[in-house]
N, C-alpha and C positions, 0 to 999 in steps of 0.2 A: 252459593257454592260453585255453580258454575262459571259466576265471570271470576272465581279464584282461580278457578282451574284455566280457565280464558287467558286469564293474566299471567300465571305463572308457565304456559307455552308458550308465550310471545315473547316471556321474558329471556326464558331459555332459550328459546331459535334466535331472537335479537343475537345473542353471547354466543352463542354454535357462528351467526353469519359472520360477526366481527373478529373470532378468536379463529376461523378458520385457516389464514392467508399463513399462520404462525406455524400453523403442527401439519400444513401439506409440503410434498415435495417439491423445492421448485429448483427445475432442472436449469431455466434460465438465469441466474446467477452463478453458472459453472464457469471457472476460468475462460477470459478467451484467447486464443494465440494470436498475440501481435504481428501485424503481416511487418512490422519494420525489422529490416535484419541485422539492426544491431540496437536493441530496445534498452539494455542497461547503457548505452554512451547515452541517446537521446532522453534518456532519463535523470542523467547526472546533468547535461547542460540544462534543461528545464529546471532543476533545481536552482540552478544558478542565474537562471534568466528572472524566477519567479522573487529568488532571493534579492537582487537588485529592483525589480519590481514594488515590490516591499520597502525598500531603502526609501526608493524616489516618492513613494506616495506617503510616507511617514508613517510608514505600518512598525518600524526598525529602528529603533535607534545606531549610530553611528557606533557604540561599544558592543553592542550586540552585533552589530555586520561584520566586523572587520573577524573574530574566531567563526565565524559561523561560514564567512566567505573561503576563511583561509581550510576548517576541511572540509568544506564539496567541491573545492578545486581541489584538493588532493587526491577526492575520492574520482573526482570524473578524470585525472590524469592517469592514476590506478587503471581505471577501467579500458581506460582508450588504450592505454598503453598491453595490457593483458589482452587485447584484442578478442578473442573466444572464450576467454578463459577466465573464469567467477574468482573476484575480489574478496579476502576479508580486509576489513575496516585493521585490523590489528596486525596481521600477516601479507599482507597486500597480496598479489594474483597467486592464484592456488591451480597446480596441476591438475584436479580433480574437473572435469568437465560438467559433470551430472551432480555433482553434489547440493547437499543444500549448506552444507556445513563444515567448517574449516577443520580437517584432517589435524591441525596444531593446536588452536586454543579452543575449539568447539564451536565459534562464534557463528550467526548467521551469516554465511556466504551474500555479497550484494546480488540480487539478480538484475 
């Protein structure tokens, strides 16, 4: 009776130690601010670096690059072009600074 009891605490603490890291708070996975001061343009040319990346090492095919290249140029022209001022994908630069959300169609604003 007692190595049941034995057994079914070590079973439990086992599943306590492993289910732990799930249901605590973990502060370190809180956003971090990007020290680059313009993080949505460096964002869009990496897309477009990584997307040719892709191309060259055969990750892409050639009909998949050519819509896929045509809009993240659009979108990283958008953005450079709107300077400070948050992109939507459908409305291109939007006056709204701090938004997350396109004042027109609802869309997610690019950050």
């Amino acid at each position: 009776m007692t190595a049941l009891l034995v057994g079914t605490a070590l079973a439990v603490a086992s599943l306590c130690f492993v289910l732990y890291p799930l249901f605590r708070a973990d502060t370190s996975a809180a956003p971090r601010q990007s020290r680059d001061p313009k993080p949505r343009q460096s964002t869009a040319v990496e897309a477009l670096r990584e997307l040719e990346f892709d191309r060259e090492t055969g990750k892409i095919s050639d009909a998949d690059y050519e819509p896929l290249k045509a809009r993240y140029t659009e979108q990283a022209v958008a953005v450079m072009r709107a300077g400070d001022a948050r992109v939507c994908e459908r409305c291109g630069p939007r006056p709204e600074r701090d938004a997350e959300f396109c004042s027109k169609c609802g869309a997610a604003l690019i950050s």
